[in-house]
C-alpha positions as CSV (number, residue, x, y, z in Angstrom):
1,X,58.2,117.4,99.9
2,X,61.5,118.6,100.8
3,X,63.3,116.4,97.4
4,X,61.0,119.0,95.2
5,X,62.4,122.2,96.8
6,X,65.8,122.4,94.8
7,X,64.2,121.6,91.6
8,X,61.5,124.1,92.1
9,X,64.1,127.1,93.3
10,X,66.5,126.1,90.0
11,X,62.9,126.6,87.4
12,X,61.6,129.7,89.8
13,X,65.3,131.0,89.0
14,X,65.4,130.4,85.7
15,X,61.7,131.2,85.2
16,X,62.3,134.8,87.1
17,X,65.2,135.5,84.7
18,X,63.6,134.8,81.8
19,X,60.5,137.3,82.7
20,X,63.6,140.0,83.2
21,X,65.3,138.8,80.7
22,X,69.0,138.4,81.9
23,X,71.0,135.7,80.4
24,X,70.8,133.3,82.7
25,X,73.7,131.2,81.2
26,X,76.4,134.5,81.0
27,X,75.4,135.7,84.6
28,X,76.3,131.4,86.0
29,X,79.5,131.5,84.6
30,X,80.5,135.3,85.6
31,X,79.1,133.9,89.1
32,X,81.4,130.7,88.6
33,X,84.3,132.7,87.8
34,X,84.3,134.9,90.5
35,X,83.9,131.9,93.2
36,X,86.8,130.4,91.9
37,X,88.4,134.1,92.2
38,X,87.5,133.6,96.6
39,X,88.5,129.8,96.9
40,X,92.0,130.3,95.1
41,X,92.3,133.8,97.7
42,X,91.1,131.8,100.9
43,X,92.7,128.2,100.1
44,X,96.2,129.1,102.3
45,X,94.3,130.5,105.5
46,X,92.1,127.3,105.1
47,X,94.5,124.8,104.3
48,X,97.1,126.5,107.3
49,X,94.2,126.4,110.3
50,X,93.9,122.4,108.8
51,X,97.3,121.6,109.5
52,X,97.3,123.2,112.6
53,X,94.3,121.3,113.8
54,X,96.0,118.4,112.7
55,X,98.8,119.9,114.7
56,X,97.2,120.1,117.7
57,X,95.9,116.9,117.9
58,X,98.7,114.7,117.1
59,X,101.0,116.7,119.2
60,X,98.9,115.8,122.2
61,X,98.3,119.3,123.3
62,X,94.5,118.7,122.8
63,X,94.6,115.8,125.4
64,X,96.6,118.0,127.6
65,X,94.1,120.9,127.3
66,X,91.5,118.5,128.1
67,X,93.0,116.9,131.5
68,X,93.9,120.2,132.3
69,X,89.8,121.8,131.4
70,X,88.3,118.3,133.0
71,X,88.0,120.0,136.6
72,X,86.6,122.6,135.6
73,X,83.8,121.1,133.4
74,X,83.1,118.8,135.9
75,X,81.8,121.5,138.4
76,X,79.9,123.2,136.0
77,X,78.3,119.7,135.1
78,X,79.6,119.4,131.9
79,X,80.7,115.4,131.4
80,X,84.0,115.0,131.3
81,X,84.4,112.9,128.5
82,X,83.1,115.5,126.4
83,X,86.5,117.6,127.2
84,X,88.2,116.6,124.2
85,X,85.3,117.5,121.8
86,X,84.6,120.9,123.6
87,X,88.4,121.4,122.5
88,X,88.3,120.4,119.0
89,X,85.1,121.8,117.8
90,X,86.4,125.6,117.9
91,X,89.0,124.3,115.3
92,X,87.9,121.3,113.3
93,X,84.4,120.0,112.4
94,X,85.3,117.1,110.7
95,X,87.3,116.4,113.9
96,X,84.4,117.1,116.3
97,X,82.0,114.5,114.5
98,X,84.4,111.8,114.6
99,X,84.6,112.3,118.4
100,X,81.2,112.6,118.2
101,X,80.5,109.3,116.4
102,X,83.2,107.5,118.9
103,X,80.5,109.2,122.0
104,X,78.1,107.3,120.1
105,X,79.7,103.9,120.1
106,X,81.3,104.3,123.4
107,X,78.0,105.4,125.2
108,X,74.8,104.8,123.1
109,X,73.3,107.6,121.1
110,X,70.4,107.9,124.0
111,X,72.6,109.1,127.1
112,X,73.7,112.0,129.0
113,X,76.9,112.2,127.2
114,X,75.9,111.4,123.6
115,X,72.9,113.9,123.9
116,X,75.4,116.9,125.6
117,X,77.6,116.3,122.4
118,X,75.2,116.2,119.7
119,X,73.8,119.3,121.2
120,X,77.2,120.6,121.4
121,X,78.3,119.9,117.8
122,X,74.6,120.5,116.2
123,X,74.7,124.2,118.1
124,X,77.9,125.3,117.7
125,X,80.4,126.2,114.6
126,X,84.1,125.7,113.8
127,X,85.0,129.5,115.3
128,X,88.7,129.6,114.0
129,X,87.2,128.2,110.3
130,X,84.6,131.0,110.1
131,X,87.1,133.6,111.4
132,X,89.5,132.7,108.8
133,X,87.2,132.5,106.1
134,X,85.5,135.7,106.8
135,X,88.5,137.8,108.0
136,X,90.3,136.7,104.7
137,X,87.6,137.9,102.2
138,X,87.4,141.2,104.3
139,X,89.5,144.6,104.7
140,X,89.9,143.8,108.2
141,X,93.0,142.5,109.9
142,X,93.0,143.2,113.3
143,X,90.8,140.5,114.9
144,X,90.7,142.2,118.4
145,X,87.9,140.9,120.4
146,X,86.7,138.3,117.7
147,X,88.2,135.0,118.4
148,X,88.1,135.4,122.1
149,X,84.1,136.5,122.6
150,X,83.6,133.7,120.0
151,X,85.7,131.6,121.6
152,X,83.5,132.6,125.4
153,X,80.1,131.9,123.2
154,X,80.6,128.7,122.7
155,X,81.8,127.5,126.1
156,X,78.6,129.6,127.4
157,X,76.8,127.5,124.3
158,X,78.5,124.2,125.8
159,X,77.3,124.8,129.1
160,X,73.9,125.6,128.4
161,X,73.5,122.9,126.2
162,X,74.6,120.1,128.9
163,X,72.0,122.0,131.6
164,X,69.5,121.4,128.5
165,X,70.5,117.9,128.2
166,X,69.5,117.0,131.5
167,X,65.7,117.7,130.6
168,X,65.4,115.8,127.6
């Protein structure tokens, strides 16, 4: 069922403009245009929170963060081989799935660990991605409170999803 629900949105769209008569062709590529317009304005605030990721992690400050968090996550029953992922997933998705996938290997895709993460990955979003995508495209430019109650979200996300965990 689900491989027929593009193909029927795409005729129900074309279908709808037709009864309304708009010119479905002219409105795609206005609508084309003006994406372009917002990838070609975001691209530097994307590609600069890439390199910093990148940053991060090869510098080895993200296995520092993560010896230094381990204690911490530990008493609140969080495993700590999830530490590393807990740090990257704020910044990098890409990064946090192949941590995920090296869970996976490393421990089996049916245990504690493995099932903490993919809850962990599958619940949470790349905070400093979204905030840079949405705060570029906006009028705003004082973040305030943003990154940080984001930030606080997920690790209450994290922590919850490890007590979940346990029960399945």
């Amino acid at each position: 069922m689900t491989k027929y629900i593009l193909p029927i949105f795409i005729i129900a769209v074309l279908i709808l403009g037709f009864v309304k008569k708009v010119q479905i062709y002219d409105s795609f590529t206005v609508g084309a245009k003006e994406s372009l317009k917002l990838v070609f304005s975001i691209f530097p605030f994307i590609c600069a929170i890439l390199i910093l990721v990148e940053l991060f992690r090869v510098s080895g400050l993200a296995d520092a963060t993560a010896r230094l968090m381990s204690p911490v996550l530990t008493f609140l029953g969080i495993p700590p081989e999830l530490t590393e992922l807990i740090v990257i997933r704020p910044l990098s998705g890409n990064g946090s799935i192949a941590i995920l996938e090296r869970l996976y290997a490393e421990y089996g895709p049916d245990s504690y660990v493995s099932r903490c993460a993919s809850i962990i990955v599958g619940a949470s979003e790349t905070v400093f991605y979204i905030a840079v995508v949405y705060f570029s495209t906006t009028k705003v430019k004082k973040l305030r409170y943003a990154i940080p109650v984001s930030l606080f979200a997920t690790f209450i996300g994290v922590v919850f999803s490890c007590f979940l965990a346990r029960f399945m």
